[in-house]
PDB file with SEQRES, HELIX, SHEET and CRYST1 records, atoms N, CA, C and O in Angstrom:
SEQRES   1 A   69  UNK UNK UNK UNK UNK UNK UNK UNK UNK UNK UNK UNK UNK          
SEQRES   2 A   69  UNK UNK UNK UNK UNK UNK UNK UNK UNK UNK UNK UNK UNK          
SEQRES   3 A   69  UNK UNK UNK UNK UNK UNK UNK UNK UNK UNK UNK UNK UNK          
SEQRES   4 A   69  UNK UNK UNK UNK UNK UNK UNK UNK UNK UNK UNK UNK UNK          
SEQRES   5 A   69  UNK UNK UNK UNK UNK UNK UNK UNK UNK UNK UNK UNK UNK          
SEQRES   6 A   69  UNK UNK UNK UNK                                              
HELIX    1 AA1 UNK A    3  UNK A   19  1                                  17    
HELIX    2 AA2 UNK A   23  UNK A   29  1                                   7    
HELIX    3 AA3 UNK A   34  UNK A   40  1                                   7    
HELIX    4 AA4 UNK A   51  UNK A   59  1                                   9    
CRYST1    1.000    1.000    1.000  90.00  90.00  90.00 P 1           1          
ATOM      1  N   UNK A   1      10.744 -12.357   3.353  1.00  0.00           N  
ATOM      2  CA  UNK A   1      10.015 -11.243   2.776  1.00  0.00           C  
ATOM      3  C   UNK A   1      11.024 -10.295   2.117  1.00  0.00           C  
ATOM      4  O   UNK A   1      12.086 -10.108   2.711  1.00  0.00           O  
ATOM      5  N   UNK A   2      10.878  -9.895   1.360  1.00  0.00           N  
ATOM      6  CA  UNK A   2      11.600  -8.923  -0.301  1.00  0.00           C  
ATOM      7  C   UNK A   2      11.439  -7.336   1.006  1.00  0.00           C  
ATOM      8  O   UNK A   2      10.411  -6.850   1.477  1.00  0.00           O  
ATOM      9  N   UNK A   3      12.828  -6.952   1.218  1.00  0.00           N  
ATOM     10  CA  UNK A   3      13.111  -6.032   2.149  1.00  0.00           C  
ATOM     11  C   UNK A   3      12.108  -4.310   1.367  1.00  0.00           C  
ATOM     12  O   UNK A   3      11.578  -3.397   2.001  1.00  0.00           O  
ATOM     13  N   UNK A   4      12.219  -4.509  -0.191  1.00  0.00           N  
ATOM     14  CA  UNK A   4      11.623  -3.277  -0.425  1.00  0.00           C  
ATOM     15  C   UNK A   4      10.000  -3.107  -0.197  1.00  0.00           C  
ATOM     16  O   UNK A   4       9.338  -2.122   0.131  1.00  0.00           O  
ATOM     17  N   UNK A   5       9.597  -4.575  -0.529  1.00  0.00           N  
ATOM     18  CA  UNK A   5       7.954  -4.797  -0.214  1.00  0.00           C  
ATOM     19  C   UNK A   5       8.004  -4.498   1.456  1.00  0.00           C  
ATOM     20  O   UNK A   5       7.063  -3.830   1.885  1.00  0.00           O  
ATOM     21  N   UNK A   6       8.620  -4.764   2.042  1.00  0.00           N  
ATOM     22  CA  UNK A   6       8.895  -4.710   3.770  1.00  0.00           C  
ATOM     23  C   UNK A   6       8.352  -3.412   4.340  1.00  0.00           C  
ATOM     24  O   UNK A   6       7.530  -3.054   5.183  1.00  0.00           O  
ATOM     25  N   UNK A   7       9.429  -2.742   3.250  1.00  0.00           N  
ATOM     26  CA  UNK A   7       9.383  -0.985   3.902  1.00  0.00           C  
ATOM     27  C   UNK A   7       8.207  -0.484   3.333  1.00  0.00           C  
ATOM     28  O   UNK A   7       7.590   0.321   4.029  1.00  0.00           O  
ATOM     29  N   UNK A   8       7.631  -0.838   1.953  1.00  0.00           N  
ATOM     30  CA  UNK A   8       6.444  -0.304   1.295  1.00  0.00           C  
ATOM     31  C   UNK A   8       5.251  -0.979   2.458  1.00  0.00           C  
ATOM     32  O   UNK A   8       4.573  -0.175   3.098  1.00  0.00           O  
ATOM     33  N   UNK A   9       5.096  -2.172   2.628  1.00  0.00           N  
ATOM     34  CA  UNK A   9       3.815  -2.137   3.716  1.00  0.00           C  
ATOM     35  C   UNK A   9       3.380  -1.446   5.067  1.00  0.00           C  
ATOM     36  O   UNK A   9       2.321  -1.135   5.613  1.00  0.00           O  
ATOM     37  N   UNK A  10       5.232  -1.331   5.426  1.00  0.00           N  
ATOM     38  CA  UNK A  10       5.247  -0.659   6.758  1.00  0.00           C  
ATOM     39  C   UNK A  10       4.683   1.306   6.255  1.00  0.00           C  
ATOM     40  O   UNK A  10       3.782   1.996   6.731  1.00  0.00           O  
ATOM     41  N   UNK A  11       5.545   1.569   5.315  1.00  0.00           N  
ATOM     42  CA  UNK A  11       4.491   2.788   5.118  1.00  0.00           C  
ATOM     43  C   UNK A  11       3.597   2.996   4.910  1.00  0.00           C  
ATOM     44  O   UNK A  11       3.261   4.159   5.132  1.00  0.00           O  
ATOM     45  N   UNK A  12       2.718   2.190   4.424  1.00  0.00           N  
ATOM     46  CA  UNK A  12       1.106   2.275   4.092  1.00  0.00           C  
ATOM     47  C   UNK A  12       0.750   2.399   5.449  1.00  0.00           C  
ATOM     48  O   UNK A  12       0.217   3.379   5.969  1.00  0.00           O  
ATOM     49  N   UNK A  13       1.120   1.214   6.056  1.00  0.00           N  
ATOM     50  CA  UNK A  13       0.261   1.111   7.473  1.00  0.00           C  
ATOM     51  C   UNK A  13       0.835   2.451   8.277  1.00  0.00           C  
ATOM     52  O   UNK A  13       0.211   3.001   9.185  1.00  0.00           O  
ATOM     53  N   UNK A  14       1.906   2.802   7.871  1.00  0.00           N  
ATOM     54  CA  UNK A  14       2.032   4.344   8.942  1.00  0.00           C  
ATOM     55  C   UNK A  14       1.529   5.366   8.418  1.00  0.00           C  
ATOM     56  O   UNK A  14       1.249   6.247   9.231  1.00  0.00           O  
ATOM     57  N   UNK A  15       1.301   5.586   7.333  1.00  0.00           N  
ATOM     58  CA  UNK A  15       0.386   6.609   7.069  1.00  0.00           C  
ATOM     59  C   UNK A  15      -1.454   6.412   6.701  1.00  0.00           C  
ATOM     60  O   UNK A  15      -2.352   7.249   6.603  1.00  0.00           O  
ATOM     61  N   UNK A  16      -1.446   5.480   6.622  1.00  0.00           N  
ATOM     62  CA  UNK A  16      -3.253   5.243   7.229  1.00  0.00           C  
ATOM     63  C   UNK A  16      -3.398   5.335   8.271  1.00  0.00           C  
ATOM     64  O   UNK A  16      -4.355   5.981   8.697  1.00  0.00           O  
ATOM     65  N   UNK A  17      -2.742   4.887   8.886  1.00  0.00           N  
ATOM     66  CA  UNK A  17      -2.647   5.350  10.826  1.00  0.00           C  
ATOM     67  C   UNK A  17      -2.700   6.854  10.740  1.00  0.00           C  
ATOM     68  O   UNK A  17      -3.762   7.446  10.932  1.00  0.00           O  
ATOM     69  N   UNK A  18      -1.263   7.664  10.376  1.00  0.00           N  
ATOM     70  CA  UNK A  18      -1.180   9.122  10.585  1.00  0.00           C  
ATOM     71  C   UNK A  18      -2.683   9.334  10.001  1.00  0.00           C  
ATOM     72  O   UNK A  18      -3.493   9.651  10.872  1.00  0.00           O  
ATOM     73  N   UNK A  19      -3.185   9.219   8.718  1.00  0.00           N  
ATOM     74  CA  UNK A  19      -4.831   9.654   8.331  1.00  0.00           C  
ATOM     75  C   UNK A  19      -5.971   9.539   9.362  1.00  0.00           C  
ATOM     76  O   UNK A  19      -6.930  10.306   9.444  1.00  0.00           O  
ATOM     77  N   UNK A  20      -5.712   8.415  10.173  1.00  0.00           N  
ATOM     78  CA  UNK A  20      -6.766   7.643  10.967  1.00  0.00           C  
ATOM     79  C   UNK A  20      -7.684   7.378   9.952  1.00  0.00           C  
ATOM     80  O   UNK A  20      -8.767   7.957   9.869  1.00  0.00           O  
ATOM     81  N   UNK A  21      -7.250   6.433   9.097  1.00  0.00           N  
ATOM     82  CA  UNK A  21      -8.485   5.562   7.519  1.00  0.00           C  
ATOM     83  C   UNK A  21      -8.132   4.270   8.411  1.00  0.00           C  
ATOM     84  O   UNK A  21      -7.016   4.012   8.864  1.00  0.00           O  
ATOM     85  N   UNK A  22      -9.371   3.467   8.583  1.00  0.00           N  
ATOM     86  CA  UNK A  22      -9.380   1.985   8.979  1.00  0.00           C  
ATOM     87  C   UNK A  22      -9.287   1.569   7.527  1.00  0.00           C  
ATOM     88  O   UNK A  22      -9.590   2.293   6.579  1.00  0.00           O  
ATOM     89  N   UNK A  23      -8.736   0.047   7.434  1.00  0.00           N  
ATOM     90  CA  UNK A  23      -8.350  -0.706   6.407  1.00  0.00           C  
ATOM     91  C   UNK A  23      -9.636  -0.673   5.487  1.00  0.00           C  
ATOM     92  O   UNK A  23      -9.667  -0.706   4.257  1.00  0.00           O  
ATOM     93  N   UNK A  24     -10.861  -0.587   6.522  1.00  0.00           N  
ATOM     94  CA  UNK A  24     -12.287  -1.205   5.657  1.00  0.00           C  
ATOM     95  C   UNK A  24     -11.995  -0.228   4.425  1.00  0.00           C  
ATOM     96  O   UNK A  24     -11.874  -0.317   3.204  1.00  0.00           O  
ATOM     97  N   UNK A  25     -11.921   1.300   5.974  1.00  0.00           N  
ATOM     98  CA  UNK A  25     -12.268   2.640   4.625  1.00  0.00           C  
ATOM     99  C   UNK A  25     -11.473   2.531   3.362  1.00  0.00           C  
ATOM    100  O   UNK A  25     -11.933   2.589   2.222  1.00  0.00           O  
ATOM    101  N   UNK A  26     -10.220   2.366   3.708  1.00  0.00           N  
ATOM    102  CA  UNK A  26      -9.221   2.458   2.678  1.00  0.00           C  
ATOM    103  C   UNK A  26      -9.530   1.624   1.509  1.00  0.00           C  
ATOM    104  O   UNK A  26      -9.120   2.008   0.413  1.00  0.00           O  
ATOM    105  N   UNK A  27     -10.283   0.395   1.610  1.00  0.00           N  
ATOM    106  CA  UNK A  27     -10.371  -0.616   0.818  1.00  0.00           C  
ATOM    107  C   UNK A  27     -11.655   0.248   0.047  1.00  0.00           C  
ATOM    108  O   UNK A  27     -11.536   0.284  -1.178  1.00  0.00           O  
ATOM    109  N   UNK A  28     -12.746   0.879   0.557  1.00  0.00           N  
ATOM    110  CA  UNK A  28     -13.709   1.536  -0.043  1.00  0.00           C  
ATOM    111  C   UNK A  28     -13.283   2.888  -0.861  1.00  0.00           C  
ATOM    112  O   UNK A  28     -13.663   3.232  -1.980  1.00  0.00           O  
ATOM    113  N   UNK A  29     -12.599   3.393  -0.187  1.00  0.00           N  
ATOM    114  CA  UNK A  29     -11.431   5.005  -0.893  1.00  0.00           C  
ATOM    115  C   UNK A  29     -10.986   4.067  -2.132  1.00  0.00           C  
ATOM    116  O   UNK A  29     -11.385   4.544  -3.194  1.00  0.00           O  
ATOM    117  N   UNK A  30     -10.478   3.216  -2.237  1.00  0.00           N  
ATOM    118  CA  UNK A  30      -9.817   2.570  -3.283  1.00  0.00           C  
ATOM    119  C   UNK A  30     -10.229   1.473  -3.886  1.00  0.00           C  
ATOM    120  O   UNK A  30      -9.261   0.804  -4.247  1.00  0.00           O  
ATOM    121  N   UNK A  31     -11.294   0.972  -4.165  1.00  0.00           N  
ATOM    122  CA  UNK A  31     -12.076  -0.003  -4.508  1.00  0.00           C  
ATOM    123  C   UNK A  31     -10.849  -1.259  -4.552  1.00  0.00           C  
ATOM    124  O   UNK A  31     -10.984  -2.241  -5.282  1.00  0.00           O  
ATOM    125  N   UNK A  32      -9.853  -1.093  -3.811  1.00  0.00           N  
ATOM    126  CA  UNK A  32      -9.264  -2.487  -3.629  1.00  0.00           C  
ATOM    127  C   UNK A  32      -9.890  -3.177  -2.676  1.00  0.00           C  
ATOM    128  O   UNK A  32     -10.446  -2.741  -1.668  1.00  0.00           O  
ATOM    129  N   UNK A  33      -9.727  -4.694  -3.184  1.00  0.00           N  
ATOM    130  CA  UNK A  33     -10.546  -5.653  -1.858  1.00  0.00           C  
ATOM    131  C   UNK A  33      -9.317  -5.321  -0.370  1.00  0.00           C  
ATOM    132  O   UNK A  33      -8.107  -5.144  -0.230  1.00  0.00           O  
ATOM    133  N   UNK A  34     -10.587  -5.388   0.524  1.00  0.00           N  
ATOM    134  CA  UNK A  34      -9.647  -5.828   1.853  1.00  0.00           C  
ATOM    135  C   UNK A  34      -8.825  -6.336   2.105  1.00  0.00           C  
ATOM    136  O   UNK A  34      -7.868  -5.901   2.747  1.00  0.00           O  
ATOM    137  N   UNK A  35      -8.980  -7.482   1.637  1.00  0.00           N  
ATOM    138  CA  UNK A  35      -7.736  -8.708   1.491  1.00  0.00           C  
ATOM    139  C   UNK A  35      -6.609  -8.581   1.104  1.00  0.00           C  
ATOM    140  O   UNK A  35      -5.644  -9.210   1.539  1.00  0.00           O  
ATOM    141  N   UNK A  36      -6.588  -7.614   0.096  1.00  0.00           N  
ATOM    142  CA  UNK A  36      -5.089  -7.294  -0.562  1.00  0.00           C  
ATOM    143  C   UNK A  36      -4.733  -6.517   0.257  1.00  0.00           C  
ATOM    144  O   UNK A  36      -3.656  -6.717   0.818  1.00  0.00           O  
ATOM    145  N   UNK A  37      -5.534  -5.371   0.592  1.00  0.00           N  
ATOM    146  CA  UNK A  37      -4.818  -4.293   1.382  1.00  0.00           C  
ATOM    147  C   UNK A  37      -4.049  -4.884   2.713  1.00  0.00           C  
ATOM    148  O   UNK A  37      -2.879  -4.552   2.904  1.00  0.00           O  
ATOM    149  N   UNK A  38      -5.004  -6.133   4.013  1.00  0.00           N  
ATOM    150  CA  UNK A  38      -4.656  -6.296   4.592  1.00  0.00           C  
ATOM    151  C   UNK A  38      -3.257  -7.593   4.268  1.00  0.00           C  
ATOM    152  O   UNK A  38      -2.558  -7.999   5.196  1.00  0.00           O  
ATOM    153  N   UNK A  39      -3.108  -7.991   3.065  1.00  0.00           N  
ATOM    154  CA  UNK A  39      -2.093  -8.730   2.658  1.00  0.00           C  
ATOM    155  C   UNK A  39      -0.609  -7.712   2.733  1.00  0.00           C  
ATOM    156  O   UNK A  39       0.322  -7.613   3.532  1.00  0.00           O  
ATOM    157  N   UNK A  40      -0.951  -7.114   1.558  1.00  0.00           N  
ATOM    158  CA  UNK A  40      -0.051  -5.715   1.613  1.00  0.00           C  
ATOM    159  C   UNK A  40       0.127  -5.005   2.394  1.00  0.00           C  
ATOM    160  O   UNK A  40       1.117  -4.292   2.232  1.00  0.00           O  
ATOM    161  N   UNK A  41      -0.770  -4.777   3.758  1.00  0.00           N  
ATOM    162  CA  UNK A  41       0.169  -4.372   4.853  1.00  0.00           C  
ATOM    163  C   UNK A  41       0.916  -5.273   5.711  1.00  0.00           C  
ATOM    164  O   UNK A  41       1.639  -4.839   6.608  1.00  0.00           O  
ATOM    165  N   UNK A  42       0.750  -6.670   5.443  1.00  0.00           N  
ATOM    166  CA  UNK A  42       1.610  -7.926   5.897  1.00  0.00           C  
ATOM    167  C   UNK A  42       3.030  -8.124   5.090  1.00  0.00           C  
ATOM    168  O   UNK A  42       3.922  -8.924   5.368  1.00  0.00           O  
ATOM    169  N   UNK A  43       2.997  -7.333   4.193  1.00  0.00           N  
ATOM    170  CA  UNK A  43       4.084  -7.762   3.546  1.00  0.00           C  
ATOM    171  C   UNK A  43       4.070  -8.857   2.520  1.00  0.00           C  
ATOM    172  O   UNK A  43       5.124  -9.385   2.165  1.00  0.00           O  
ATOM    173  N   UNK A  44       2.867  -9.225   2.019  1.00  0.00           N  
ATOM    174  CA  UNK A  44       2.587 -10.546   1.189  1.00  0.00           C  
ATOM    175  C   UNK A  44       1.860  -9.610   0.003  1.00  0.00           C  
ATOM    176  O   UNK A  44       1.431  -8.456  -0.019  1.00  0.00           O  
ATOM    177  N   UNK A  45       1.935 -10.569  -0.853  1.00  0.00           N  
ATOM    178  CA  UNK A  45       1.641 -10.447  -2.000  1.00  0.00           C  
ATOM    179  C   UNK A  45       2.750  -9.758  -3.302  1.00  0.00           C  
ATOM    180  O   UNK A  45       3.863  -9.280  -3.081  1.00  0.00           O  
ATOM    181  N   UNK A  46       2.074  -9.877  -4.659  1.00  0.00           N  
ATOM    182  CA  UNK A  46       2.572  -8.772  -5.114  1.00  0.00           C  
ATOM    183  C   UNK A  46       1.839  -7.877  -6.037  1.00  0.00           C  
ATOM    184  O   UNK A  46       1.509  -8.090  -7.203  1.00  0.00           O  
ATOM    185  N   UNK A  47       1.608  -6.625  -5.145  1.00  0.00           N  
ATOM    186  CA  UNK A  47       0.927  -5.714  -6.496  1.00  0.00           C  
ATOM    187  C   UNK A  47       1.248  -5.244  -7.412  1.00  0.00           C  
ATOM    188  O   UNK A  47       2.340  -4.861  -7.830  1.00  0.00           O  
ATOM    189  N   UNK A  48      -0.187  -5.249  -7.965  1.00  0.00           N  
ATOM    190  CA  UNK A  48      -0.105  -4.260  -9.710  1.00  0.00           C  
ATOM    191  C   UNK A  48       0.193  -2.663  -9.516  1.00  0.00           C  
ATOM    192  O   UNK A  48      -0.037  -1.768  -8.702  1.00  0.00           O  
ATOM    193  N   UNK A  49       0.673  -2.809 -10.437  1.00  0.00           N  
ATOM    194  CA  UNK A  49       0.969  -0.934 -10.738  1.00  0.00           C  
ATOM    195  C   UNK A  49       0.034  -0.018 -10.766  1.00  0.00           C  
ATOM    196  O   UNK A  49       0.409   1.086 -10.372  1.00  0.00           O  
ATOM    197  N   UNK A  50      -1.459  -0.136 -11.221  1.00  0.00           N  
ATOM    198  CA  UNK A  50      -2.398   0.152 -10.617  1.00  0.00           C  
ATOM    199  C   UNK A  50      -3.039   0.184  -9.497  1.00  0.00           C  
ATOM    200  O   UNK A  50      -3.561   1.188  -9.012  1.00  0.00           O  
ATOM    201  N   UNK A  51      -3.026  -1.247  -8.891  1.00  0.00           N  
ATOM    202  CA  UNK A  51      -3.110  -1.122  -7.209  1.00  0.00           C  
ATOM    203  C   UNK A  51      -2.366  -0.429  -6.253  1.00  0.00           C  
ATOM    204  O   UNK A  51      -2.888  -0.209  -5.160  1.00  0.00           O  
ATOM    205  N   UNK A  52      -0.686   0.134  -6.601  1.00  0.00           N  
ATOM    206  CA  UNK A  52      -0.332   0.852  -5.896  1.00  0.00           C  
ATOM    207  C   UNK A  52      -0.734   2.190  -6.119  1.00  0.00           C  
ATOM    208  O   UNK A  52      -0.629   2.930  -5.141  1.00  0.00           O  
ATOM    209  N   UNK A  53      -1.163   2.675  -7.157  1.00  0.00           N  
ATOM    210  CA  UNK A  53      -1.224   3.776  -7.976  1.00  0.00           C  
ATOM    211  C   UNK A  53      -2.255   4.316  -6.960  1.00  0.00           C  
ATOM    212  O   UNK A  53      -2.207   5.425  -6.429  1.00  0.00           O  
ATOM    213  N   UNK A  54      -3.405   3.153  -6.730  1.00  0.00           N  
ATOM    214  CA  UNK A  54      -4.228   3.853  -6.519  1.00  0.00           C  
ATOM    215  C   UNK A  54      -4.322   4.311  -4.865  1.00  0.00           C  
ATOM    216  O   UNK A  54      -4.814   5.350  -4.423  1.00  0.00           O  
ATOM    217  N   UNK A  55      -3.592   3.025  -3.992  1.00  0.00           N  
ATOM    218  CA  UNK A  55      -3.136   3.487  -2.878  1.00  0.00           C  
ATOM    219  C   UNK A  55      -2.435   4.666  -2.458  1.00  0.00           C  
ATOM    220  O   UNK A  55      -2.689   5.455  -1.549  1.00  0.00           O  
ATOM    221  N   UNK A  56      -1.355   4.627  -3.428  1.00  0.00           N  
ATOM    222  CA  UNK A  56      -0.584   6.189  -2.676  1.00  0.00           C  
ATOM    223  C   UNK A  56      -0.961   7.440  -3.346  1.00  0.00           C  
ATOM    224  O   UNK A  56      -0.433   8.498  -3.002  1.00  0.00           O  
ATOM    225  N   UNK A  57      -1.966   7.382  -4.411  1.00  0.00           N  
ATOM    226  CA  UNK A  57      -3.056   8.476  -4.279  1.00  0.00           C  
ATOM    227  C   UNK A  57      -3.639   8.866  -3.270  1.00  0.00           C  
ATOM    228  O   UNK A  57      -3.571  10.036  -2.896  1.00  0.00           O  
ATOM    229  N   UNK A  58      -4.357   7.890  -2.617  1.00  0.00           N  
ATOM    230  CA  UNK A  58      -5.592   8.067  -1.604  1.00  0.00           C  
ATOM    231  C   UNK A  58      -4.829   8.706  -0.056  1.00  0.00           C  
ATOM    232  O   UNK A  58      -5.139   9.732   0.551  1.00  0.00           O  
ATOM    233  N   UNK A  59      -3.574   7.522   0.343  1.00  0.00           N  
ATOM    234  CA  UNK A  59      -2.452   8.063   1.085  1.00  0.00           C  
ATOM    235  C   UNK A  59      -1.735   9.214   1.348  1.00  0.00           C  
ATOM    236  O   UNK A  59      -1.350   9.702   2.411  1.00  0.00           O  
ATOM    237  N   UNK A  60      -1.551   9.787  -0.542  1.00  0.00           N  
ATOM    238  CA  UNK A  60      -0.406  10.765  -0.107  1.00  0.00           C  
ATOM    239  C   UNK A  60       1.056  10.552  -0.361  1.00  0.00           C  
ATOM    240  O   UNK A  60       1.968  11.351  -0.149  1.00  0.00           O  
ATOM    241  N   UNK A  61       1.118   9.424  -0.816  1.00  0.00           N  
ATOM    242  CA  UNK A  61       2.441   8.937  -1.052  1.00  0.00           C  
ATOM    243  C   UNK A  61       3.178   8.873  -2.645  1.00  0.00           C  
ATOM    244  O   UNK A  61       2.629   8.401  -3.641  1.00  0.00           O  
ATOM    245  N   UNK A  62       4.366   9.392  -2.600  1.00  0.00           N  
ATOM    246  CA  UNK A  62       4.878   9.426  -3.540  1.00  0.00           C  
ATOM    247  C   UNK A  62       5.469   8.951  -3.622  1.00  0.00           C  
ATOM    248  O   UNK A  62       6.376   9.399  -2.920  1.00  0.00           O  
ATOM    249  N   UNK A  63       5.933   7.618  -4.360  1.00  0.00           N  
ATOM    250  CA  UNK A  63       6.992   6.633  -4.882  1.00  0.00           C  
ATOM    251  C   UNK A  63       8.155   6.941  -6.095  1.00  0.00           C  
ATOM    252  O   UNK A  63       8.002   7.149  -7.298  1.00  0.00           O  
ATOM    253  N   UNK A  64       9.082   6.894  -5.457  1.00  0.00           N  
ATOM    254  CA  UNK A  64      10.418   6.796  -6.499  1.00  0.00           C  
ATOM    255  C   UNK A  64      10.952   5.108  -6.462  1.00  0.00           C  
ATOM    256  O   UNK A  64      10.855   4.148  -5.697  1.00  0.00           O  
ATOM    257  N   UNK A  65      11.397   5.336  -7.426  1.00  0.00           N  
ATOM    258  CA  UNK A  65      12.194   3.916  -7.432  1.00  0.00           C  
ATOM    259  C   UNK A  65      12.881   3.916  -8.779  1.00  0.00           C  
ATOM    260  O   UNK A  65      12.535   4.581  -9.755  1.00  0.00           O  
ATOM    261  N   UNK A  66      14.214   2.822  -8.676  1.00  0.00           N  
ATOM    262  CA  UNK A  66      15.351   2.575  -9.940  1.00  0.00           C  
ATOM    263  C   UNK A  66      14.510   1.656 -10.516  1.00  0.00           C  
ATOM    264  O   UNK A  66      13.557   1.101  -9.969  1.00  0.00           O  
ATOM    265  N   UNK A  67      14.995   1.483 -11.923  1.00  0.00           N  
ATOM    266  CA  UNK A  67      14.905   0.130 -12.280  1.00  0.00           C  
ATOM    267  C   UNK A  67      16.517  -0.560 -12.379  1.00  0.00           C  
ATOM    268  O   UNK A  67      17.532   0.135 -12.420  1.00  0.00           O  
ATOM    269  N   UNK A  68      16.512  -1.235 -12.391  1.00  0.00           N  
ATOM    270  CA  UNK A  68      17.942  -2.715 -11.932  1.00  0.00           C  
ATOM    271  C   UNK A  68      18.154  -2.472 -13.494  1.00  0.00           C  
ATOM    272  O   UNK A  68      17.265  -2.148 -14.281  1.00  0.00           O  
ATOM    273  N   UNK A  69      19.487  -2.687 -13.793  1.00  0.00           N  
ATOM    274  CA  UNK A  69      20.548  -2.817 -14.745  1.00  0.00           C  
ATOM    275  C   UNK A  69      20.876  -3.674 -15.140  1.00  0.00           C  
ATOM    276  O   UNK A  69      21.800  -3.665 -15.954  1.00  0.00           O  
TER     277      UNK A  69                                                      
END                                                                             
C-alpha cells in the first residue's frame, strides 16, 4: 500500500470517528458510494480529485501536498 494513500485513509477514518458520521452517513453527506468510501478507508483504491474534494469538505480536512519534480 502507497504510504501517502496509508496516512490519507487513516485520517478520514479518524476524523469521521472524531464527527461520530457512520460510513453509511458519510456516503449520503457525499453522494459517494459506500464502497469507495469503505475502500478508501482500507487504503485501496485510487481517488478522483473530486471524490476527495468532496470528502474533506464534509470532514473538515484540509489537504496540502507537492507535486514531484
Amino acid at each position: 500500500m502507497d504510504a501517502n494513500l496509508n496516512q490519507l485513509s487513516q485520517l478520514i477514518v479518524q476524523r469521521r470517528k472524531e464527527l461520530n458520521i457512520k460510513q453509511e452517513d458519510l456516503s449520503d453527506l457525499t453522494n459517494i458510494a459506500i464502497r469507495t468510501i469503505r475502500d478508501l478507508e482500507k487504503g485501496k483504491g485510487n481517488p478522483s480529485l473530486e471524490t476527495m474534494n468532496q470528502l474533506m469538505n464534509v470532514l473538515g480536512i484540509e489537504l496540502l501536498f507537492k507535486l514531484k519534480k
